[in-house]
N, C-alpha and C positions, 0 to 999 in steps of 0.2 A: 852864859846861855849855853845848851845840851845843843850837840847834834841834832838834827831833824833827818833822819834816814828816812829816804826814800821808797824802800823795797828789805824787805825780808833780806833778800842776797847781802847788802849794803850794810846792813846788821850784823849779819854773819860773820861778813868778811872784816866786820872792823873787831867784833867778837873774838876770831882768833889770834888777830894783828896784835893785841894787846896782850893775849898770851904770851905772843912771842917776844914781846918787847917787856914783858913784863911788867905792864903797867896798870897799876890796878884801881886808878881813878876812870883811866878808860874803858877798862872792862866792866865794872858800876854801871856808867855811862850807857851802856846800853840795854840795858834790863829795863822791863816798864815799870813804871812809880807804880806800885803795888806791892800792898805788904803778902801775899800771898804767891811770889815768884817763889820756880822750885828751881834746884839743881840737883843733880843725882851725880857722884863722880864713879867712875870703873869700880873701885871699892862697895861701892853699895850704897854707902852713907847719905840718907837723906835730907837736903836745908833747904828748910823752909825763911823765906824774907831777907830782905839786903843786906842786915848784920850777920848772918849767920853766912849767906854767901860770900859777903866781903871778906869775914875771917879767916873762912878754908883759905880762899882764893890768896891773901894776905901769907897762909900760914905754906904754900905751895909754892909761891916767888920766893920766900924766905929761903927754901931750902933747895930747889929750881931755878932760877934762875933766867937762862935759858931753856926756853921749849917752843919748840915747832910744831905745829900739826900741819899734817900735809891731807888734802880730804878728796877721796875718791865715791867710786860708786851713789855720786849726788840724785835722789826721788825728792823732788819736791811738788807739793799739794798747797794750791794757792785759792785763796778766794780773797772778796775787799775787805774779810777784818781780821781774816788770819788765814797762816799760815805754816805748813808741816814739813821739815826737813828733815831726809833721813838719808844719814850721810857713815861711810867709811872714813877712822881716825885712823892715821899712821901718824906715832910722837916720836921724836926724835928729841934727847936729853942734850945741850950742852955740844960737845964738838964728837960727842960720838955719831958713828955711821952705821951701827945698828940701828933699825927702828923696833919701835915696841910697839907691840899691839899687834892685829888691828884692834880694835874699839869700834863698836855701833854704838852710833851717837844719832839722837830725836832732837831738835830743834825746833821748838815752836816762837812764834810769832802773832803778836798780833799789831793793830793798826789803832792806834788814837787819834788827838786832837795835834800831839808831835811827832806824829809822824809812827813809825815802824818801829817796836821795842822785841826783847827775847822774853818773854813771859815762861820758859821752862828748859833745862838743858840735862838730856838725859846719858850720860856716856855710861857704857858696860863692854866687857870683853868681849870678845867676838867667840863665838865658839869652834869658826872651822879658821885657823890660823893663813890657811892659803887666799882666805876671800879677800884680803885686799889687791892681791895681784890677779888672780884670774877672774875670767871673764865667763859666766854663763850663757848659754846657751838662748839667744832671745832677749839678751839684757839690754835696757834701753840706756840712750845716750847719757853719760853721767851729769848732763846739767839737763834730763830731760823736767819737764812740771806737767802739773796735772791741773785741772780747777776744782773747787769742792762747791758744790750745790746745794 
């Protein structure tokens, strides 16, 4: 029997966890039963449905191993059957102490009969390489949410 996640966040956070552990029965696990989920990785490459994501994903442990994502600058936009995260990636490879990135990464979400699934995962480069450390002018709190109407 699947998780039943409760909340977008709850998704999320087990979303990266299995990055980081590399486990890519668990990362599956959280995508919604739909042949139509997308993933987009920093590279560009677009896949469409769970075999295609399972394989990237498959072919990225293979040579990855360990990876950590550490996620700042969190906007999230909630309503009861979905939901929009748009969040700052810093990756960290393996036992190095450099990170790579940042990465703006789009996380959506929706809500079914089991609960909370990731229906889209969108990462790409960041294009001002300081934005994951600095703080703007007016920026709201990094776990701040919004509702959608």
């Amino acid at each position: 029997m699947s998780t039943v996640f409760a909340s977008p966040q709850e998704v999320e956070a087990a979303f990266y966890d299995a990055i980081a552990r590399a486990d890519l029965l668990a990362l599956m696990s959280v995508w919604a039963d739909d042949e139509e989920i997308v993933c987009i990785h920093p590279t560009g490459q677009r896949l469409n449905g769970p075999a295609a994501i399972r394989d990237s994903w498959r072919s990225i442990f293979a040579n990855n191993p360990r990876l950590k994502v550490r996620l700042s600058r969190v906007v999230r936009w909630n309503s009861m059957l979905l939901a929009v995260h748009n969040v700052v990636e810093t990756l960290y490879i393996g036992d190095e102490e450099k990170a790579h990135g940042p990465m703006l990464a789009t996380n959506v979400f929706q809500r079914g009969s089991n609960g909370w699934r990731l229906l889209a995962h969108h990462s790409s480069t960041a294009a001002d390489r300081a934005l994951a450390d600095k703080r703007a002018a007016g920026e709201r709190d990094e776990n701040s949410s919004r509702t959608l109407h």
